[in-house]
N, C-alpha and C positions, 0 to 999 in steps of 0.2 A: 715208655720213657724210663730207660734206670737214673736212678742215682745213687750215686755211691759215695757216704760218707766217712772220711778220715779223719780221725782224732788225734793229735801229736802236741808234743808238747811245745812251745814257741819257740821259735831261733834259727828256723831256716831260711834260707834267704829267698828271694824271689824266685831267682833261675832255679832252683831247688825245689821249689813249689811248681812252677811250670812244667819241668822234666815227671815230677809226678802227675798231675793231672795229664800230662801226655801219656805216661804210659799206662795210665787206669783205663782212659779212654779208649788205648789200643786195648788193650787184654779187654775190656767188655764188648767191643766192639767184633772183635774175636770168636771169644766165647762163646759167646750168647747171639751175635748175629744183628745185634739192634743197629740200626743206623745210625751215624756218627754223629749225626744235626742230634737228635734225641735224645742221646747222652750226657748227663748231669754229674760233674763231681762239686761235690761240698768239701772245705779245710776247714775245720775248726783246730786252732789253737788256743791252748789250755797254758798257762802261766805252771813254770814249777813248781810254785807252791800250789795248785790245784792240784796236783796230782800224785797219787801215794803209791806207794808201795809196800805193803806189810806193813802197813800204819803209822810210815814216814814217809813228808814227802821229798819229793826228787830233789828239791833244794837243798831239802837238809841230807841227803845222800851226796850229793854235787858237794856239799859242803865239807862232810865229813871227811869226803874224798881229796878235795883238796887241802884240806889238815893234815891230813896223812901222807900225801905227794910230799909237801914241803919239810915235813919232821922223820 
Protein backbone atom coordinates (compact mmCIF):
# COMPACT_ATOMS: atom_id res chain seq x y z
CA UNK A 1 0.00 0.00 0.00
CA UNK A 2 1.99 3.35 -0.89
CA UNK A 3 1.27 6.48 0.53
CA UNK A 4 2.45 9.47 -0.58
CA UNK A 5 2.62 12.47 1.56
CA UNK A 6 2.59 16.15 0.38
CA UNK A 7 3.41 19.13 2.45
CA UNK A 8 2.38 22.83 0.88
CA UNK A 9 1.65 25.54 2.10
CA UNK A 10 -2.54 26.56 2.49
CA UNK A 11 -4.39 28.36 -0.24
CA UNK A 12 -5.26 25.94 -2.65
CA UNK A 13 -8.51 25.36 -3.52
CA UNK A 14 -10.24 22.14 -3.87
CA UNK A 15 -10.26 21.43 -7.51
CA UNK A 16 -6.53 22.18 -6.93
CA UNK A 17 -6.06 19.58 -4.45
CA UNK A 18 -8.11 17.02 -6.39
CA UNK A 19 -6.14 17.46 -9.78
CA UNK A 20 -3.24 16.58 -7.39
CA UNK A 21 -4.13 13.64 -5.64
CA UNK A 22 -5.26 12.60 -9.30
CA UNK A 23 -2.10 12.86 -10.82
CA UNK A 24 0.15 11.41 -7.67
CA UNK A 25 -2.25 8.58 -7.97
CA UNK A 26 -1.50 8.13 -11.69
CA UNK A 27 2.32 8.58 -11.53
CA UNK A 28 2.47 5.92 -8.58
CA UNK A 29 0.17 3.83 -10.01
CA UNK A 30 2.52 3.97 -12.91
CA UNK A 31 5.60 3.86 -11.62
CA UNK A 32 5.72 1.36 -9.32
CA UNK A 33 2.73 -0.77 -10.66
CA UNK A 34 0.66 -0.76 -7.32
CA UNK A 35 -2.95 -0.98 -7.84
CA UNK A 36 -5.12 1.92 -7.80
CA UNK A 37 -7.61 0.76 -4.86
CA UNK A 38 -4.16 0.61 -2.51
CA UNK A 39 -2.90 3.92 -3.14
CA UNK A 40 -2.86 6.50 -0.42
CA UNK A 41 -2.09 10.25 -0.79
CA UNK A 42 -1.96 12.38 2.42
CA UNK A 43 -2.24 16.80 2.05
CA UNK A 44 -1.03 18.41 4.84
CA UNK A 45 -1.24 22.06 4.75
CA UNK A 46 1.06 24.19 6.70
CA UNK A 47 -0.34 27.93 7.50
CA UNK A 48 2.46 30.60 6.13
CA UNK A 49 3.64 31.40 8.98
CA UNK A 50 4.66 27.66 9.61
CA UNK A 51 6.86 27.70 7.14
CA UNK A 52 10.35 29.26 6.69
CA UNK A 53 12.78 29.93 4.59
CA UNK A 54 16.27 30.97 5.47
CA UNK A 55 14.85 31.90 8.72
CA UNK A 56 11.70 33.82 7.56
CA UNK A 57 8.74 32.79 7.18
CA UNK A 58 6.71 32.85 3.96
CA UNK A 59 4.34 35.41 5.41
CA UNK A 60 6.81 37.61 6.24
CA UNK A 61 8.34 37.07 2.63
CA UNK A 62 4.62 37.29 1.08
CA UNK A 63 4.75 40.44 2.94
CA UNK A 64 7.71 41.95 2.13
CA UNK A 65 6.78 41.29 -1.31
CA UNK A 66 3.91 42.86 -1.29
CA UNK A 67 5.62 46.20 0.32
CA UNK A 68 7.68 46.26 -2.32
CA UNK A 69 4.91 45.61 -5.46
CA UNK A 70 3.18 48.62 -3.99
CA UNK A 71 6.19 51.24 -3.34
Amino acid sequence: MPLVEVTMIEGRTPEQKSALITEVTDAVERTVSAPRHTIRVAIRELPAENWAIGGRSIAEIRAERQDTDRG
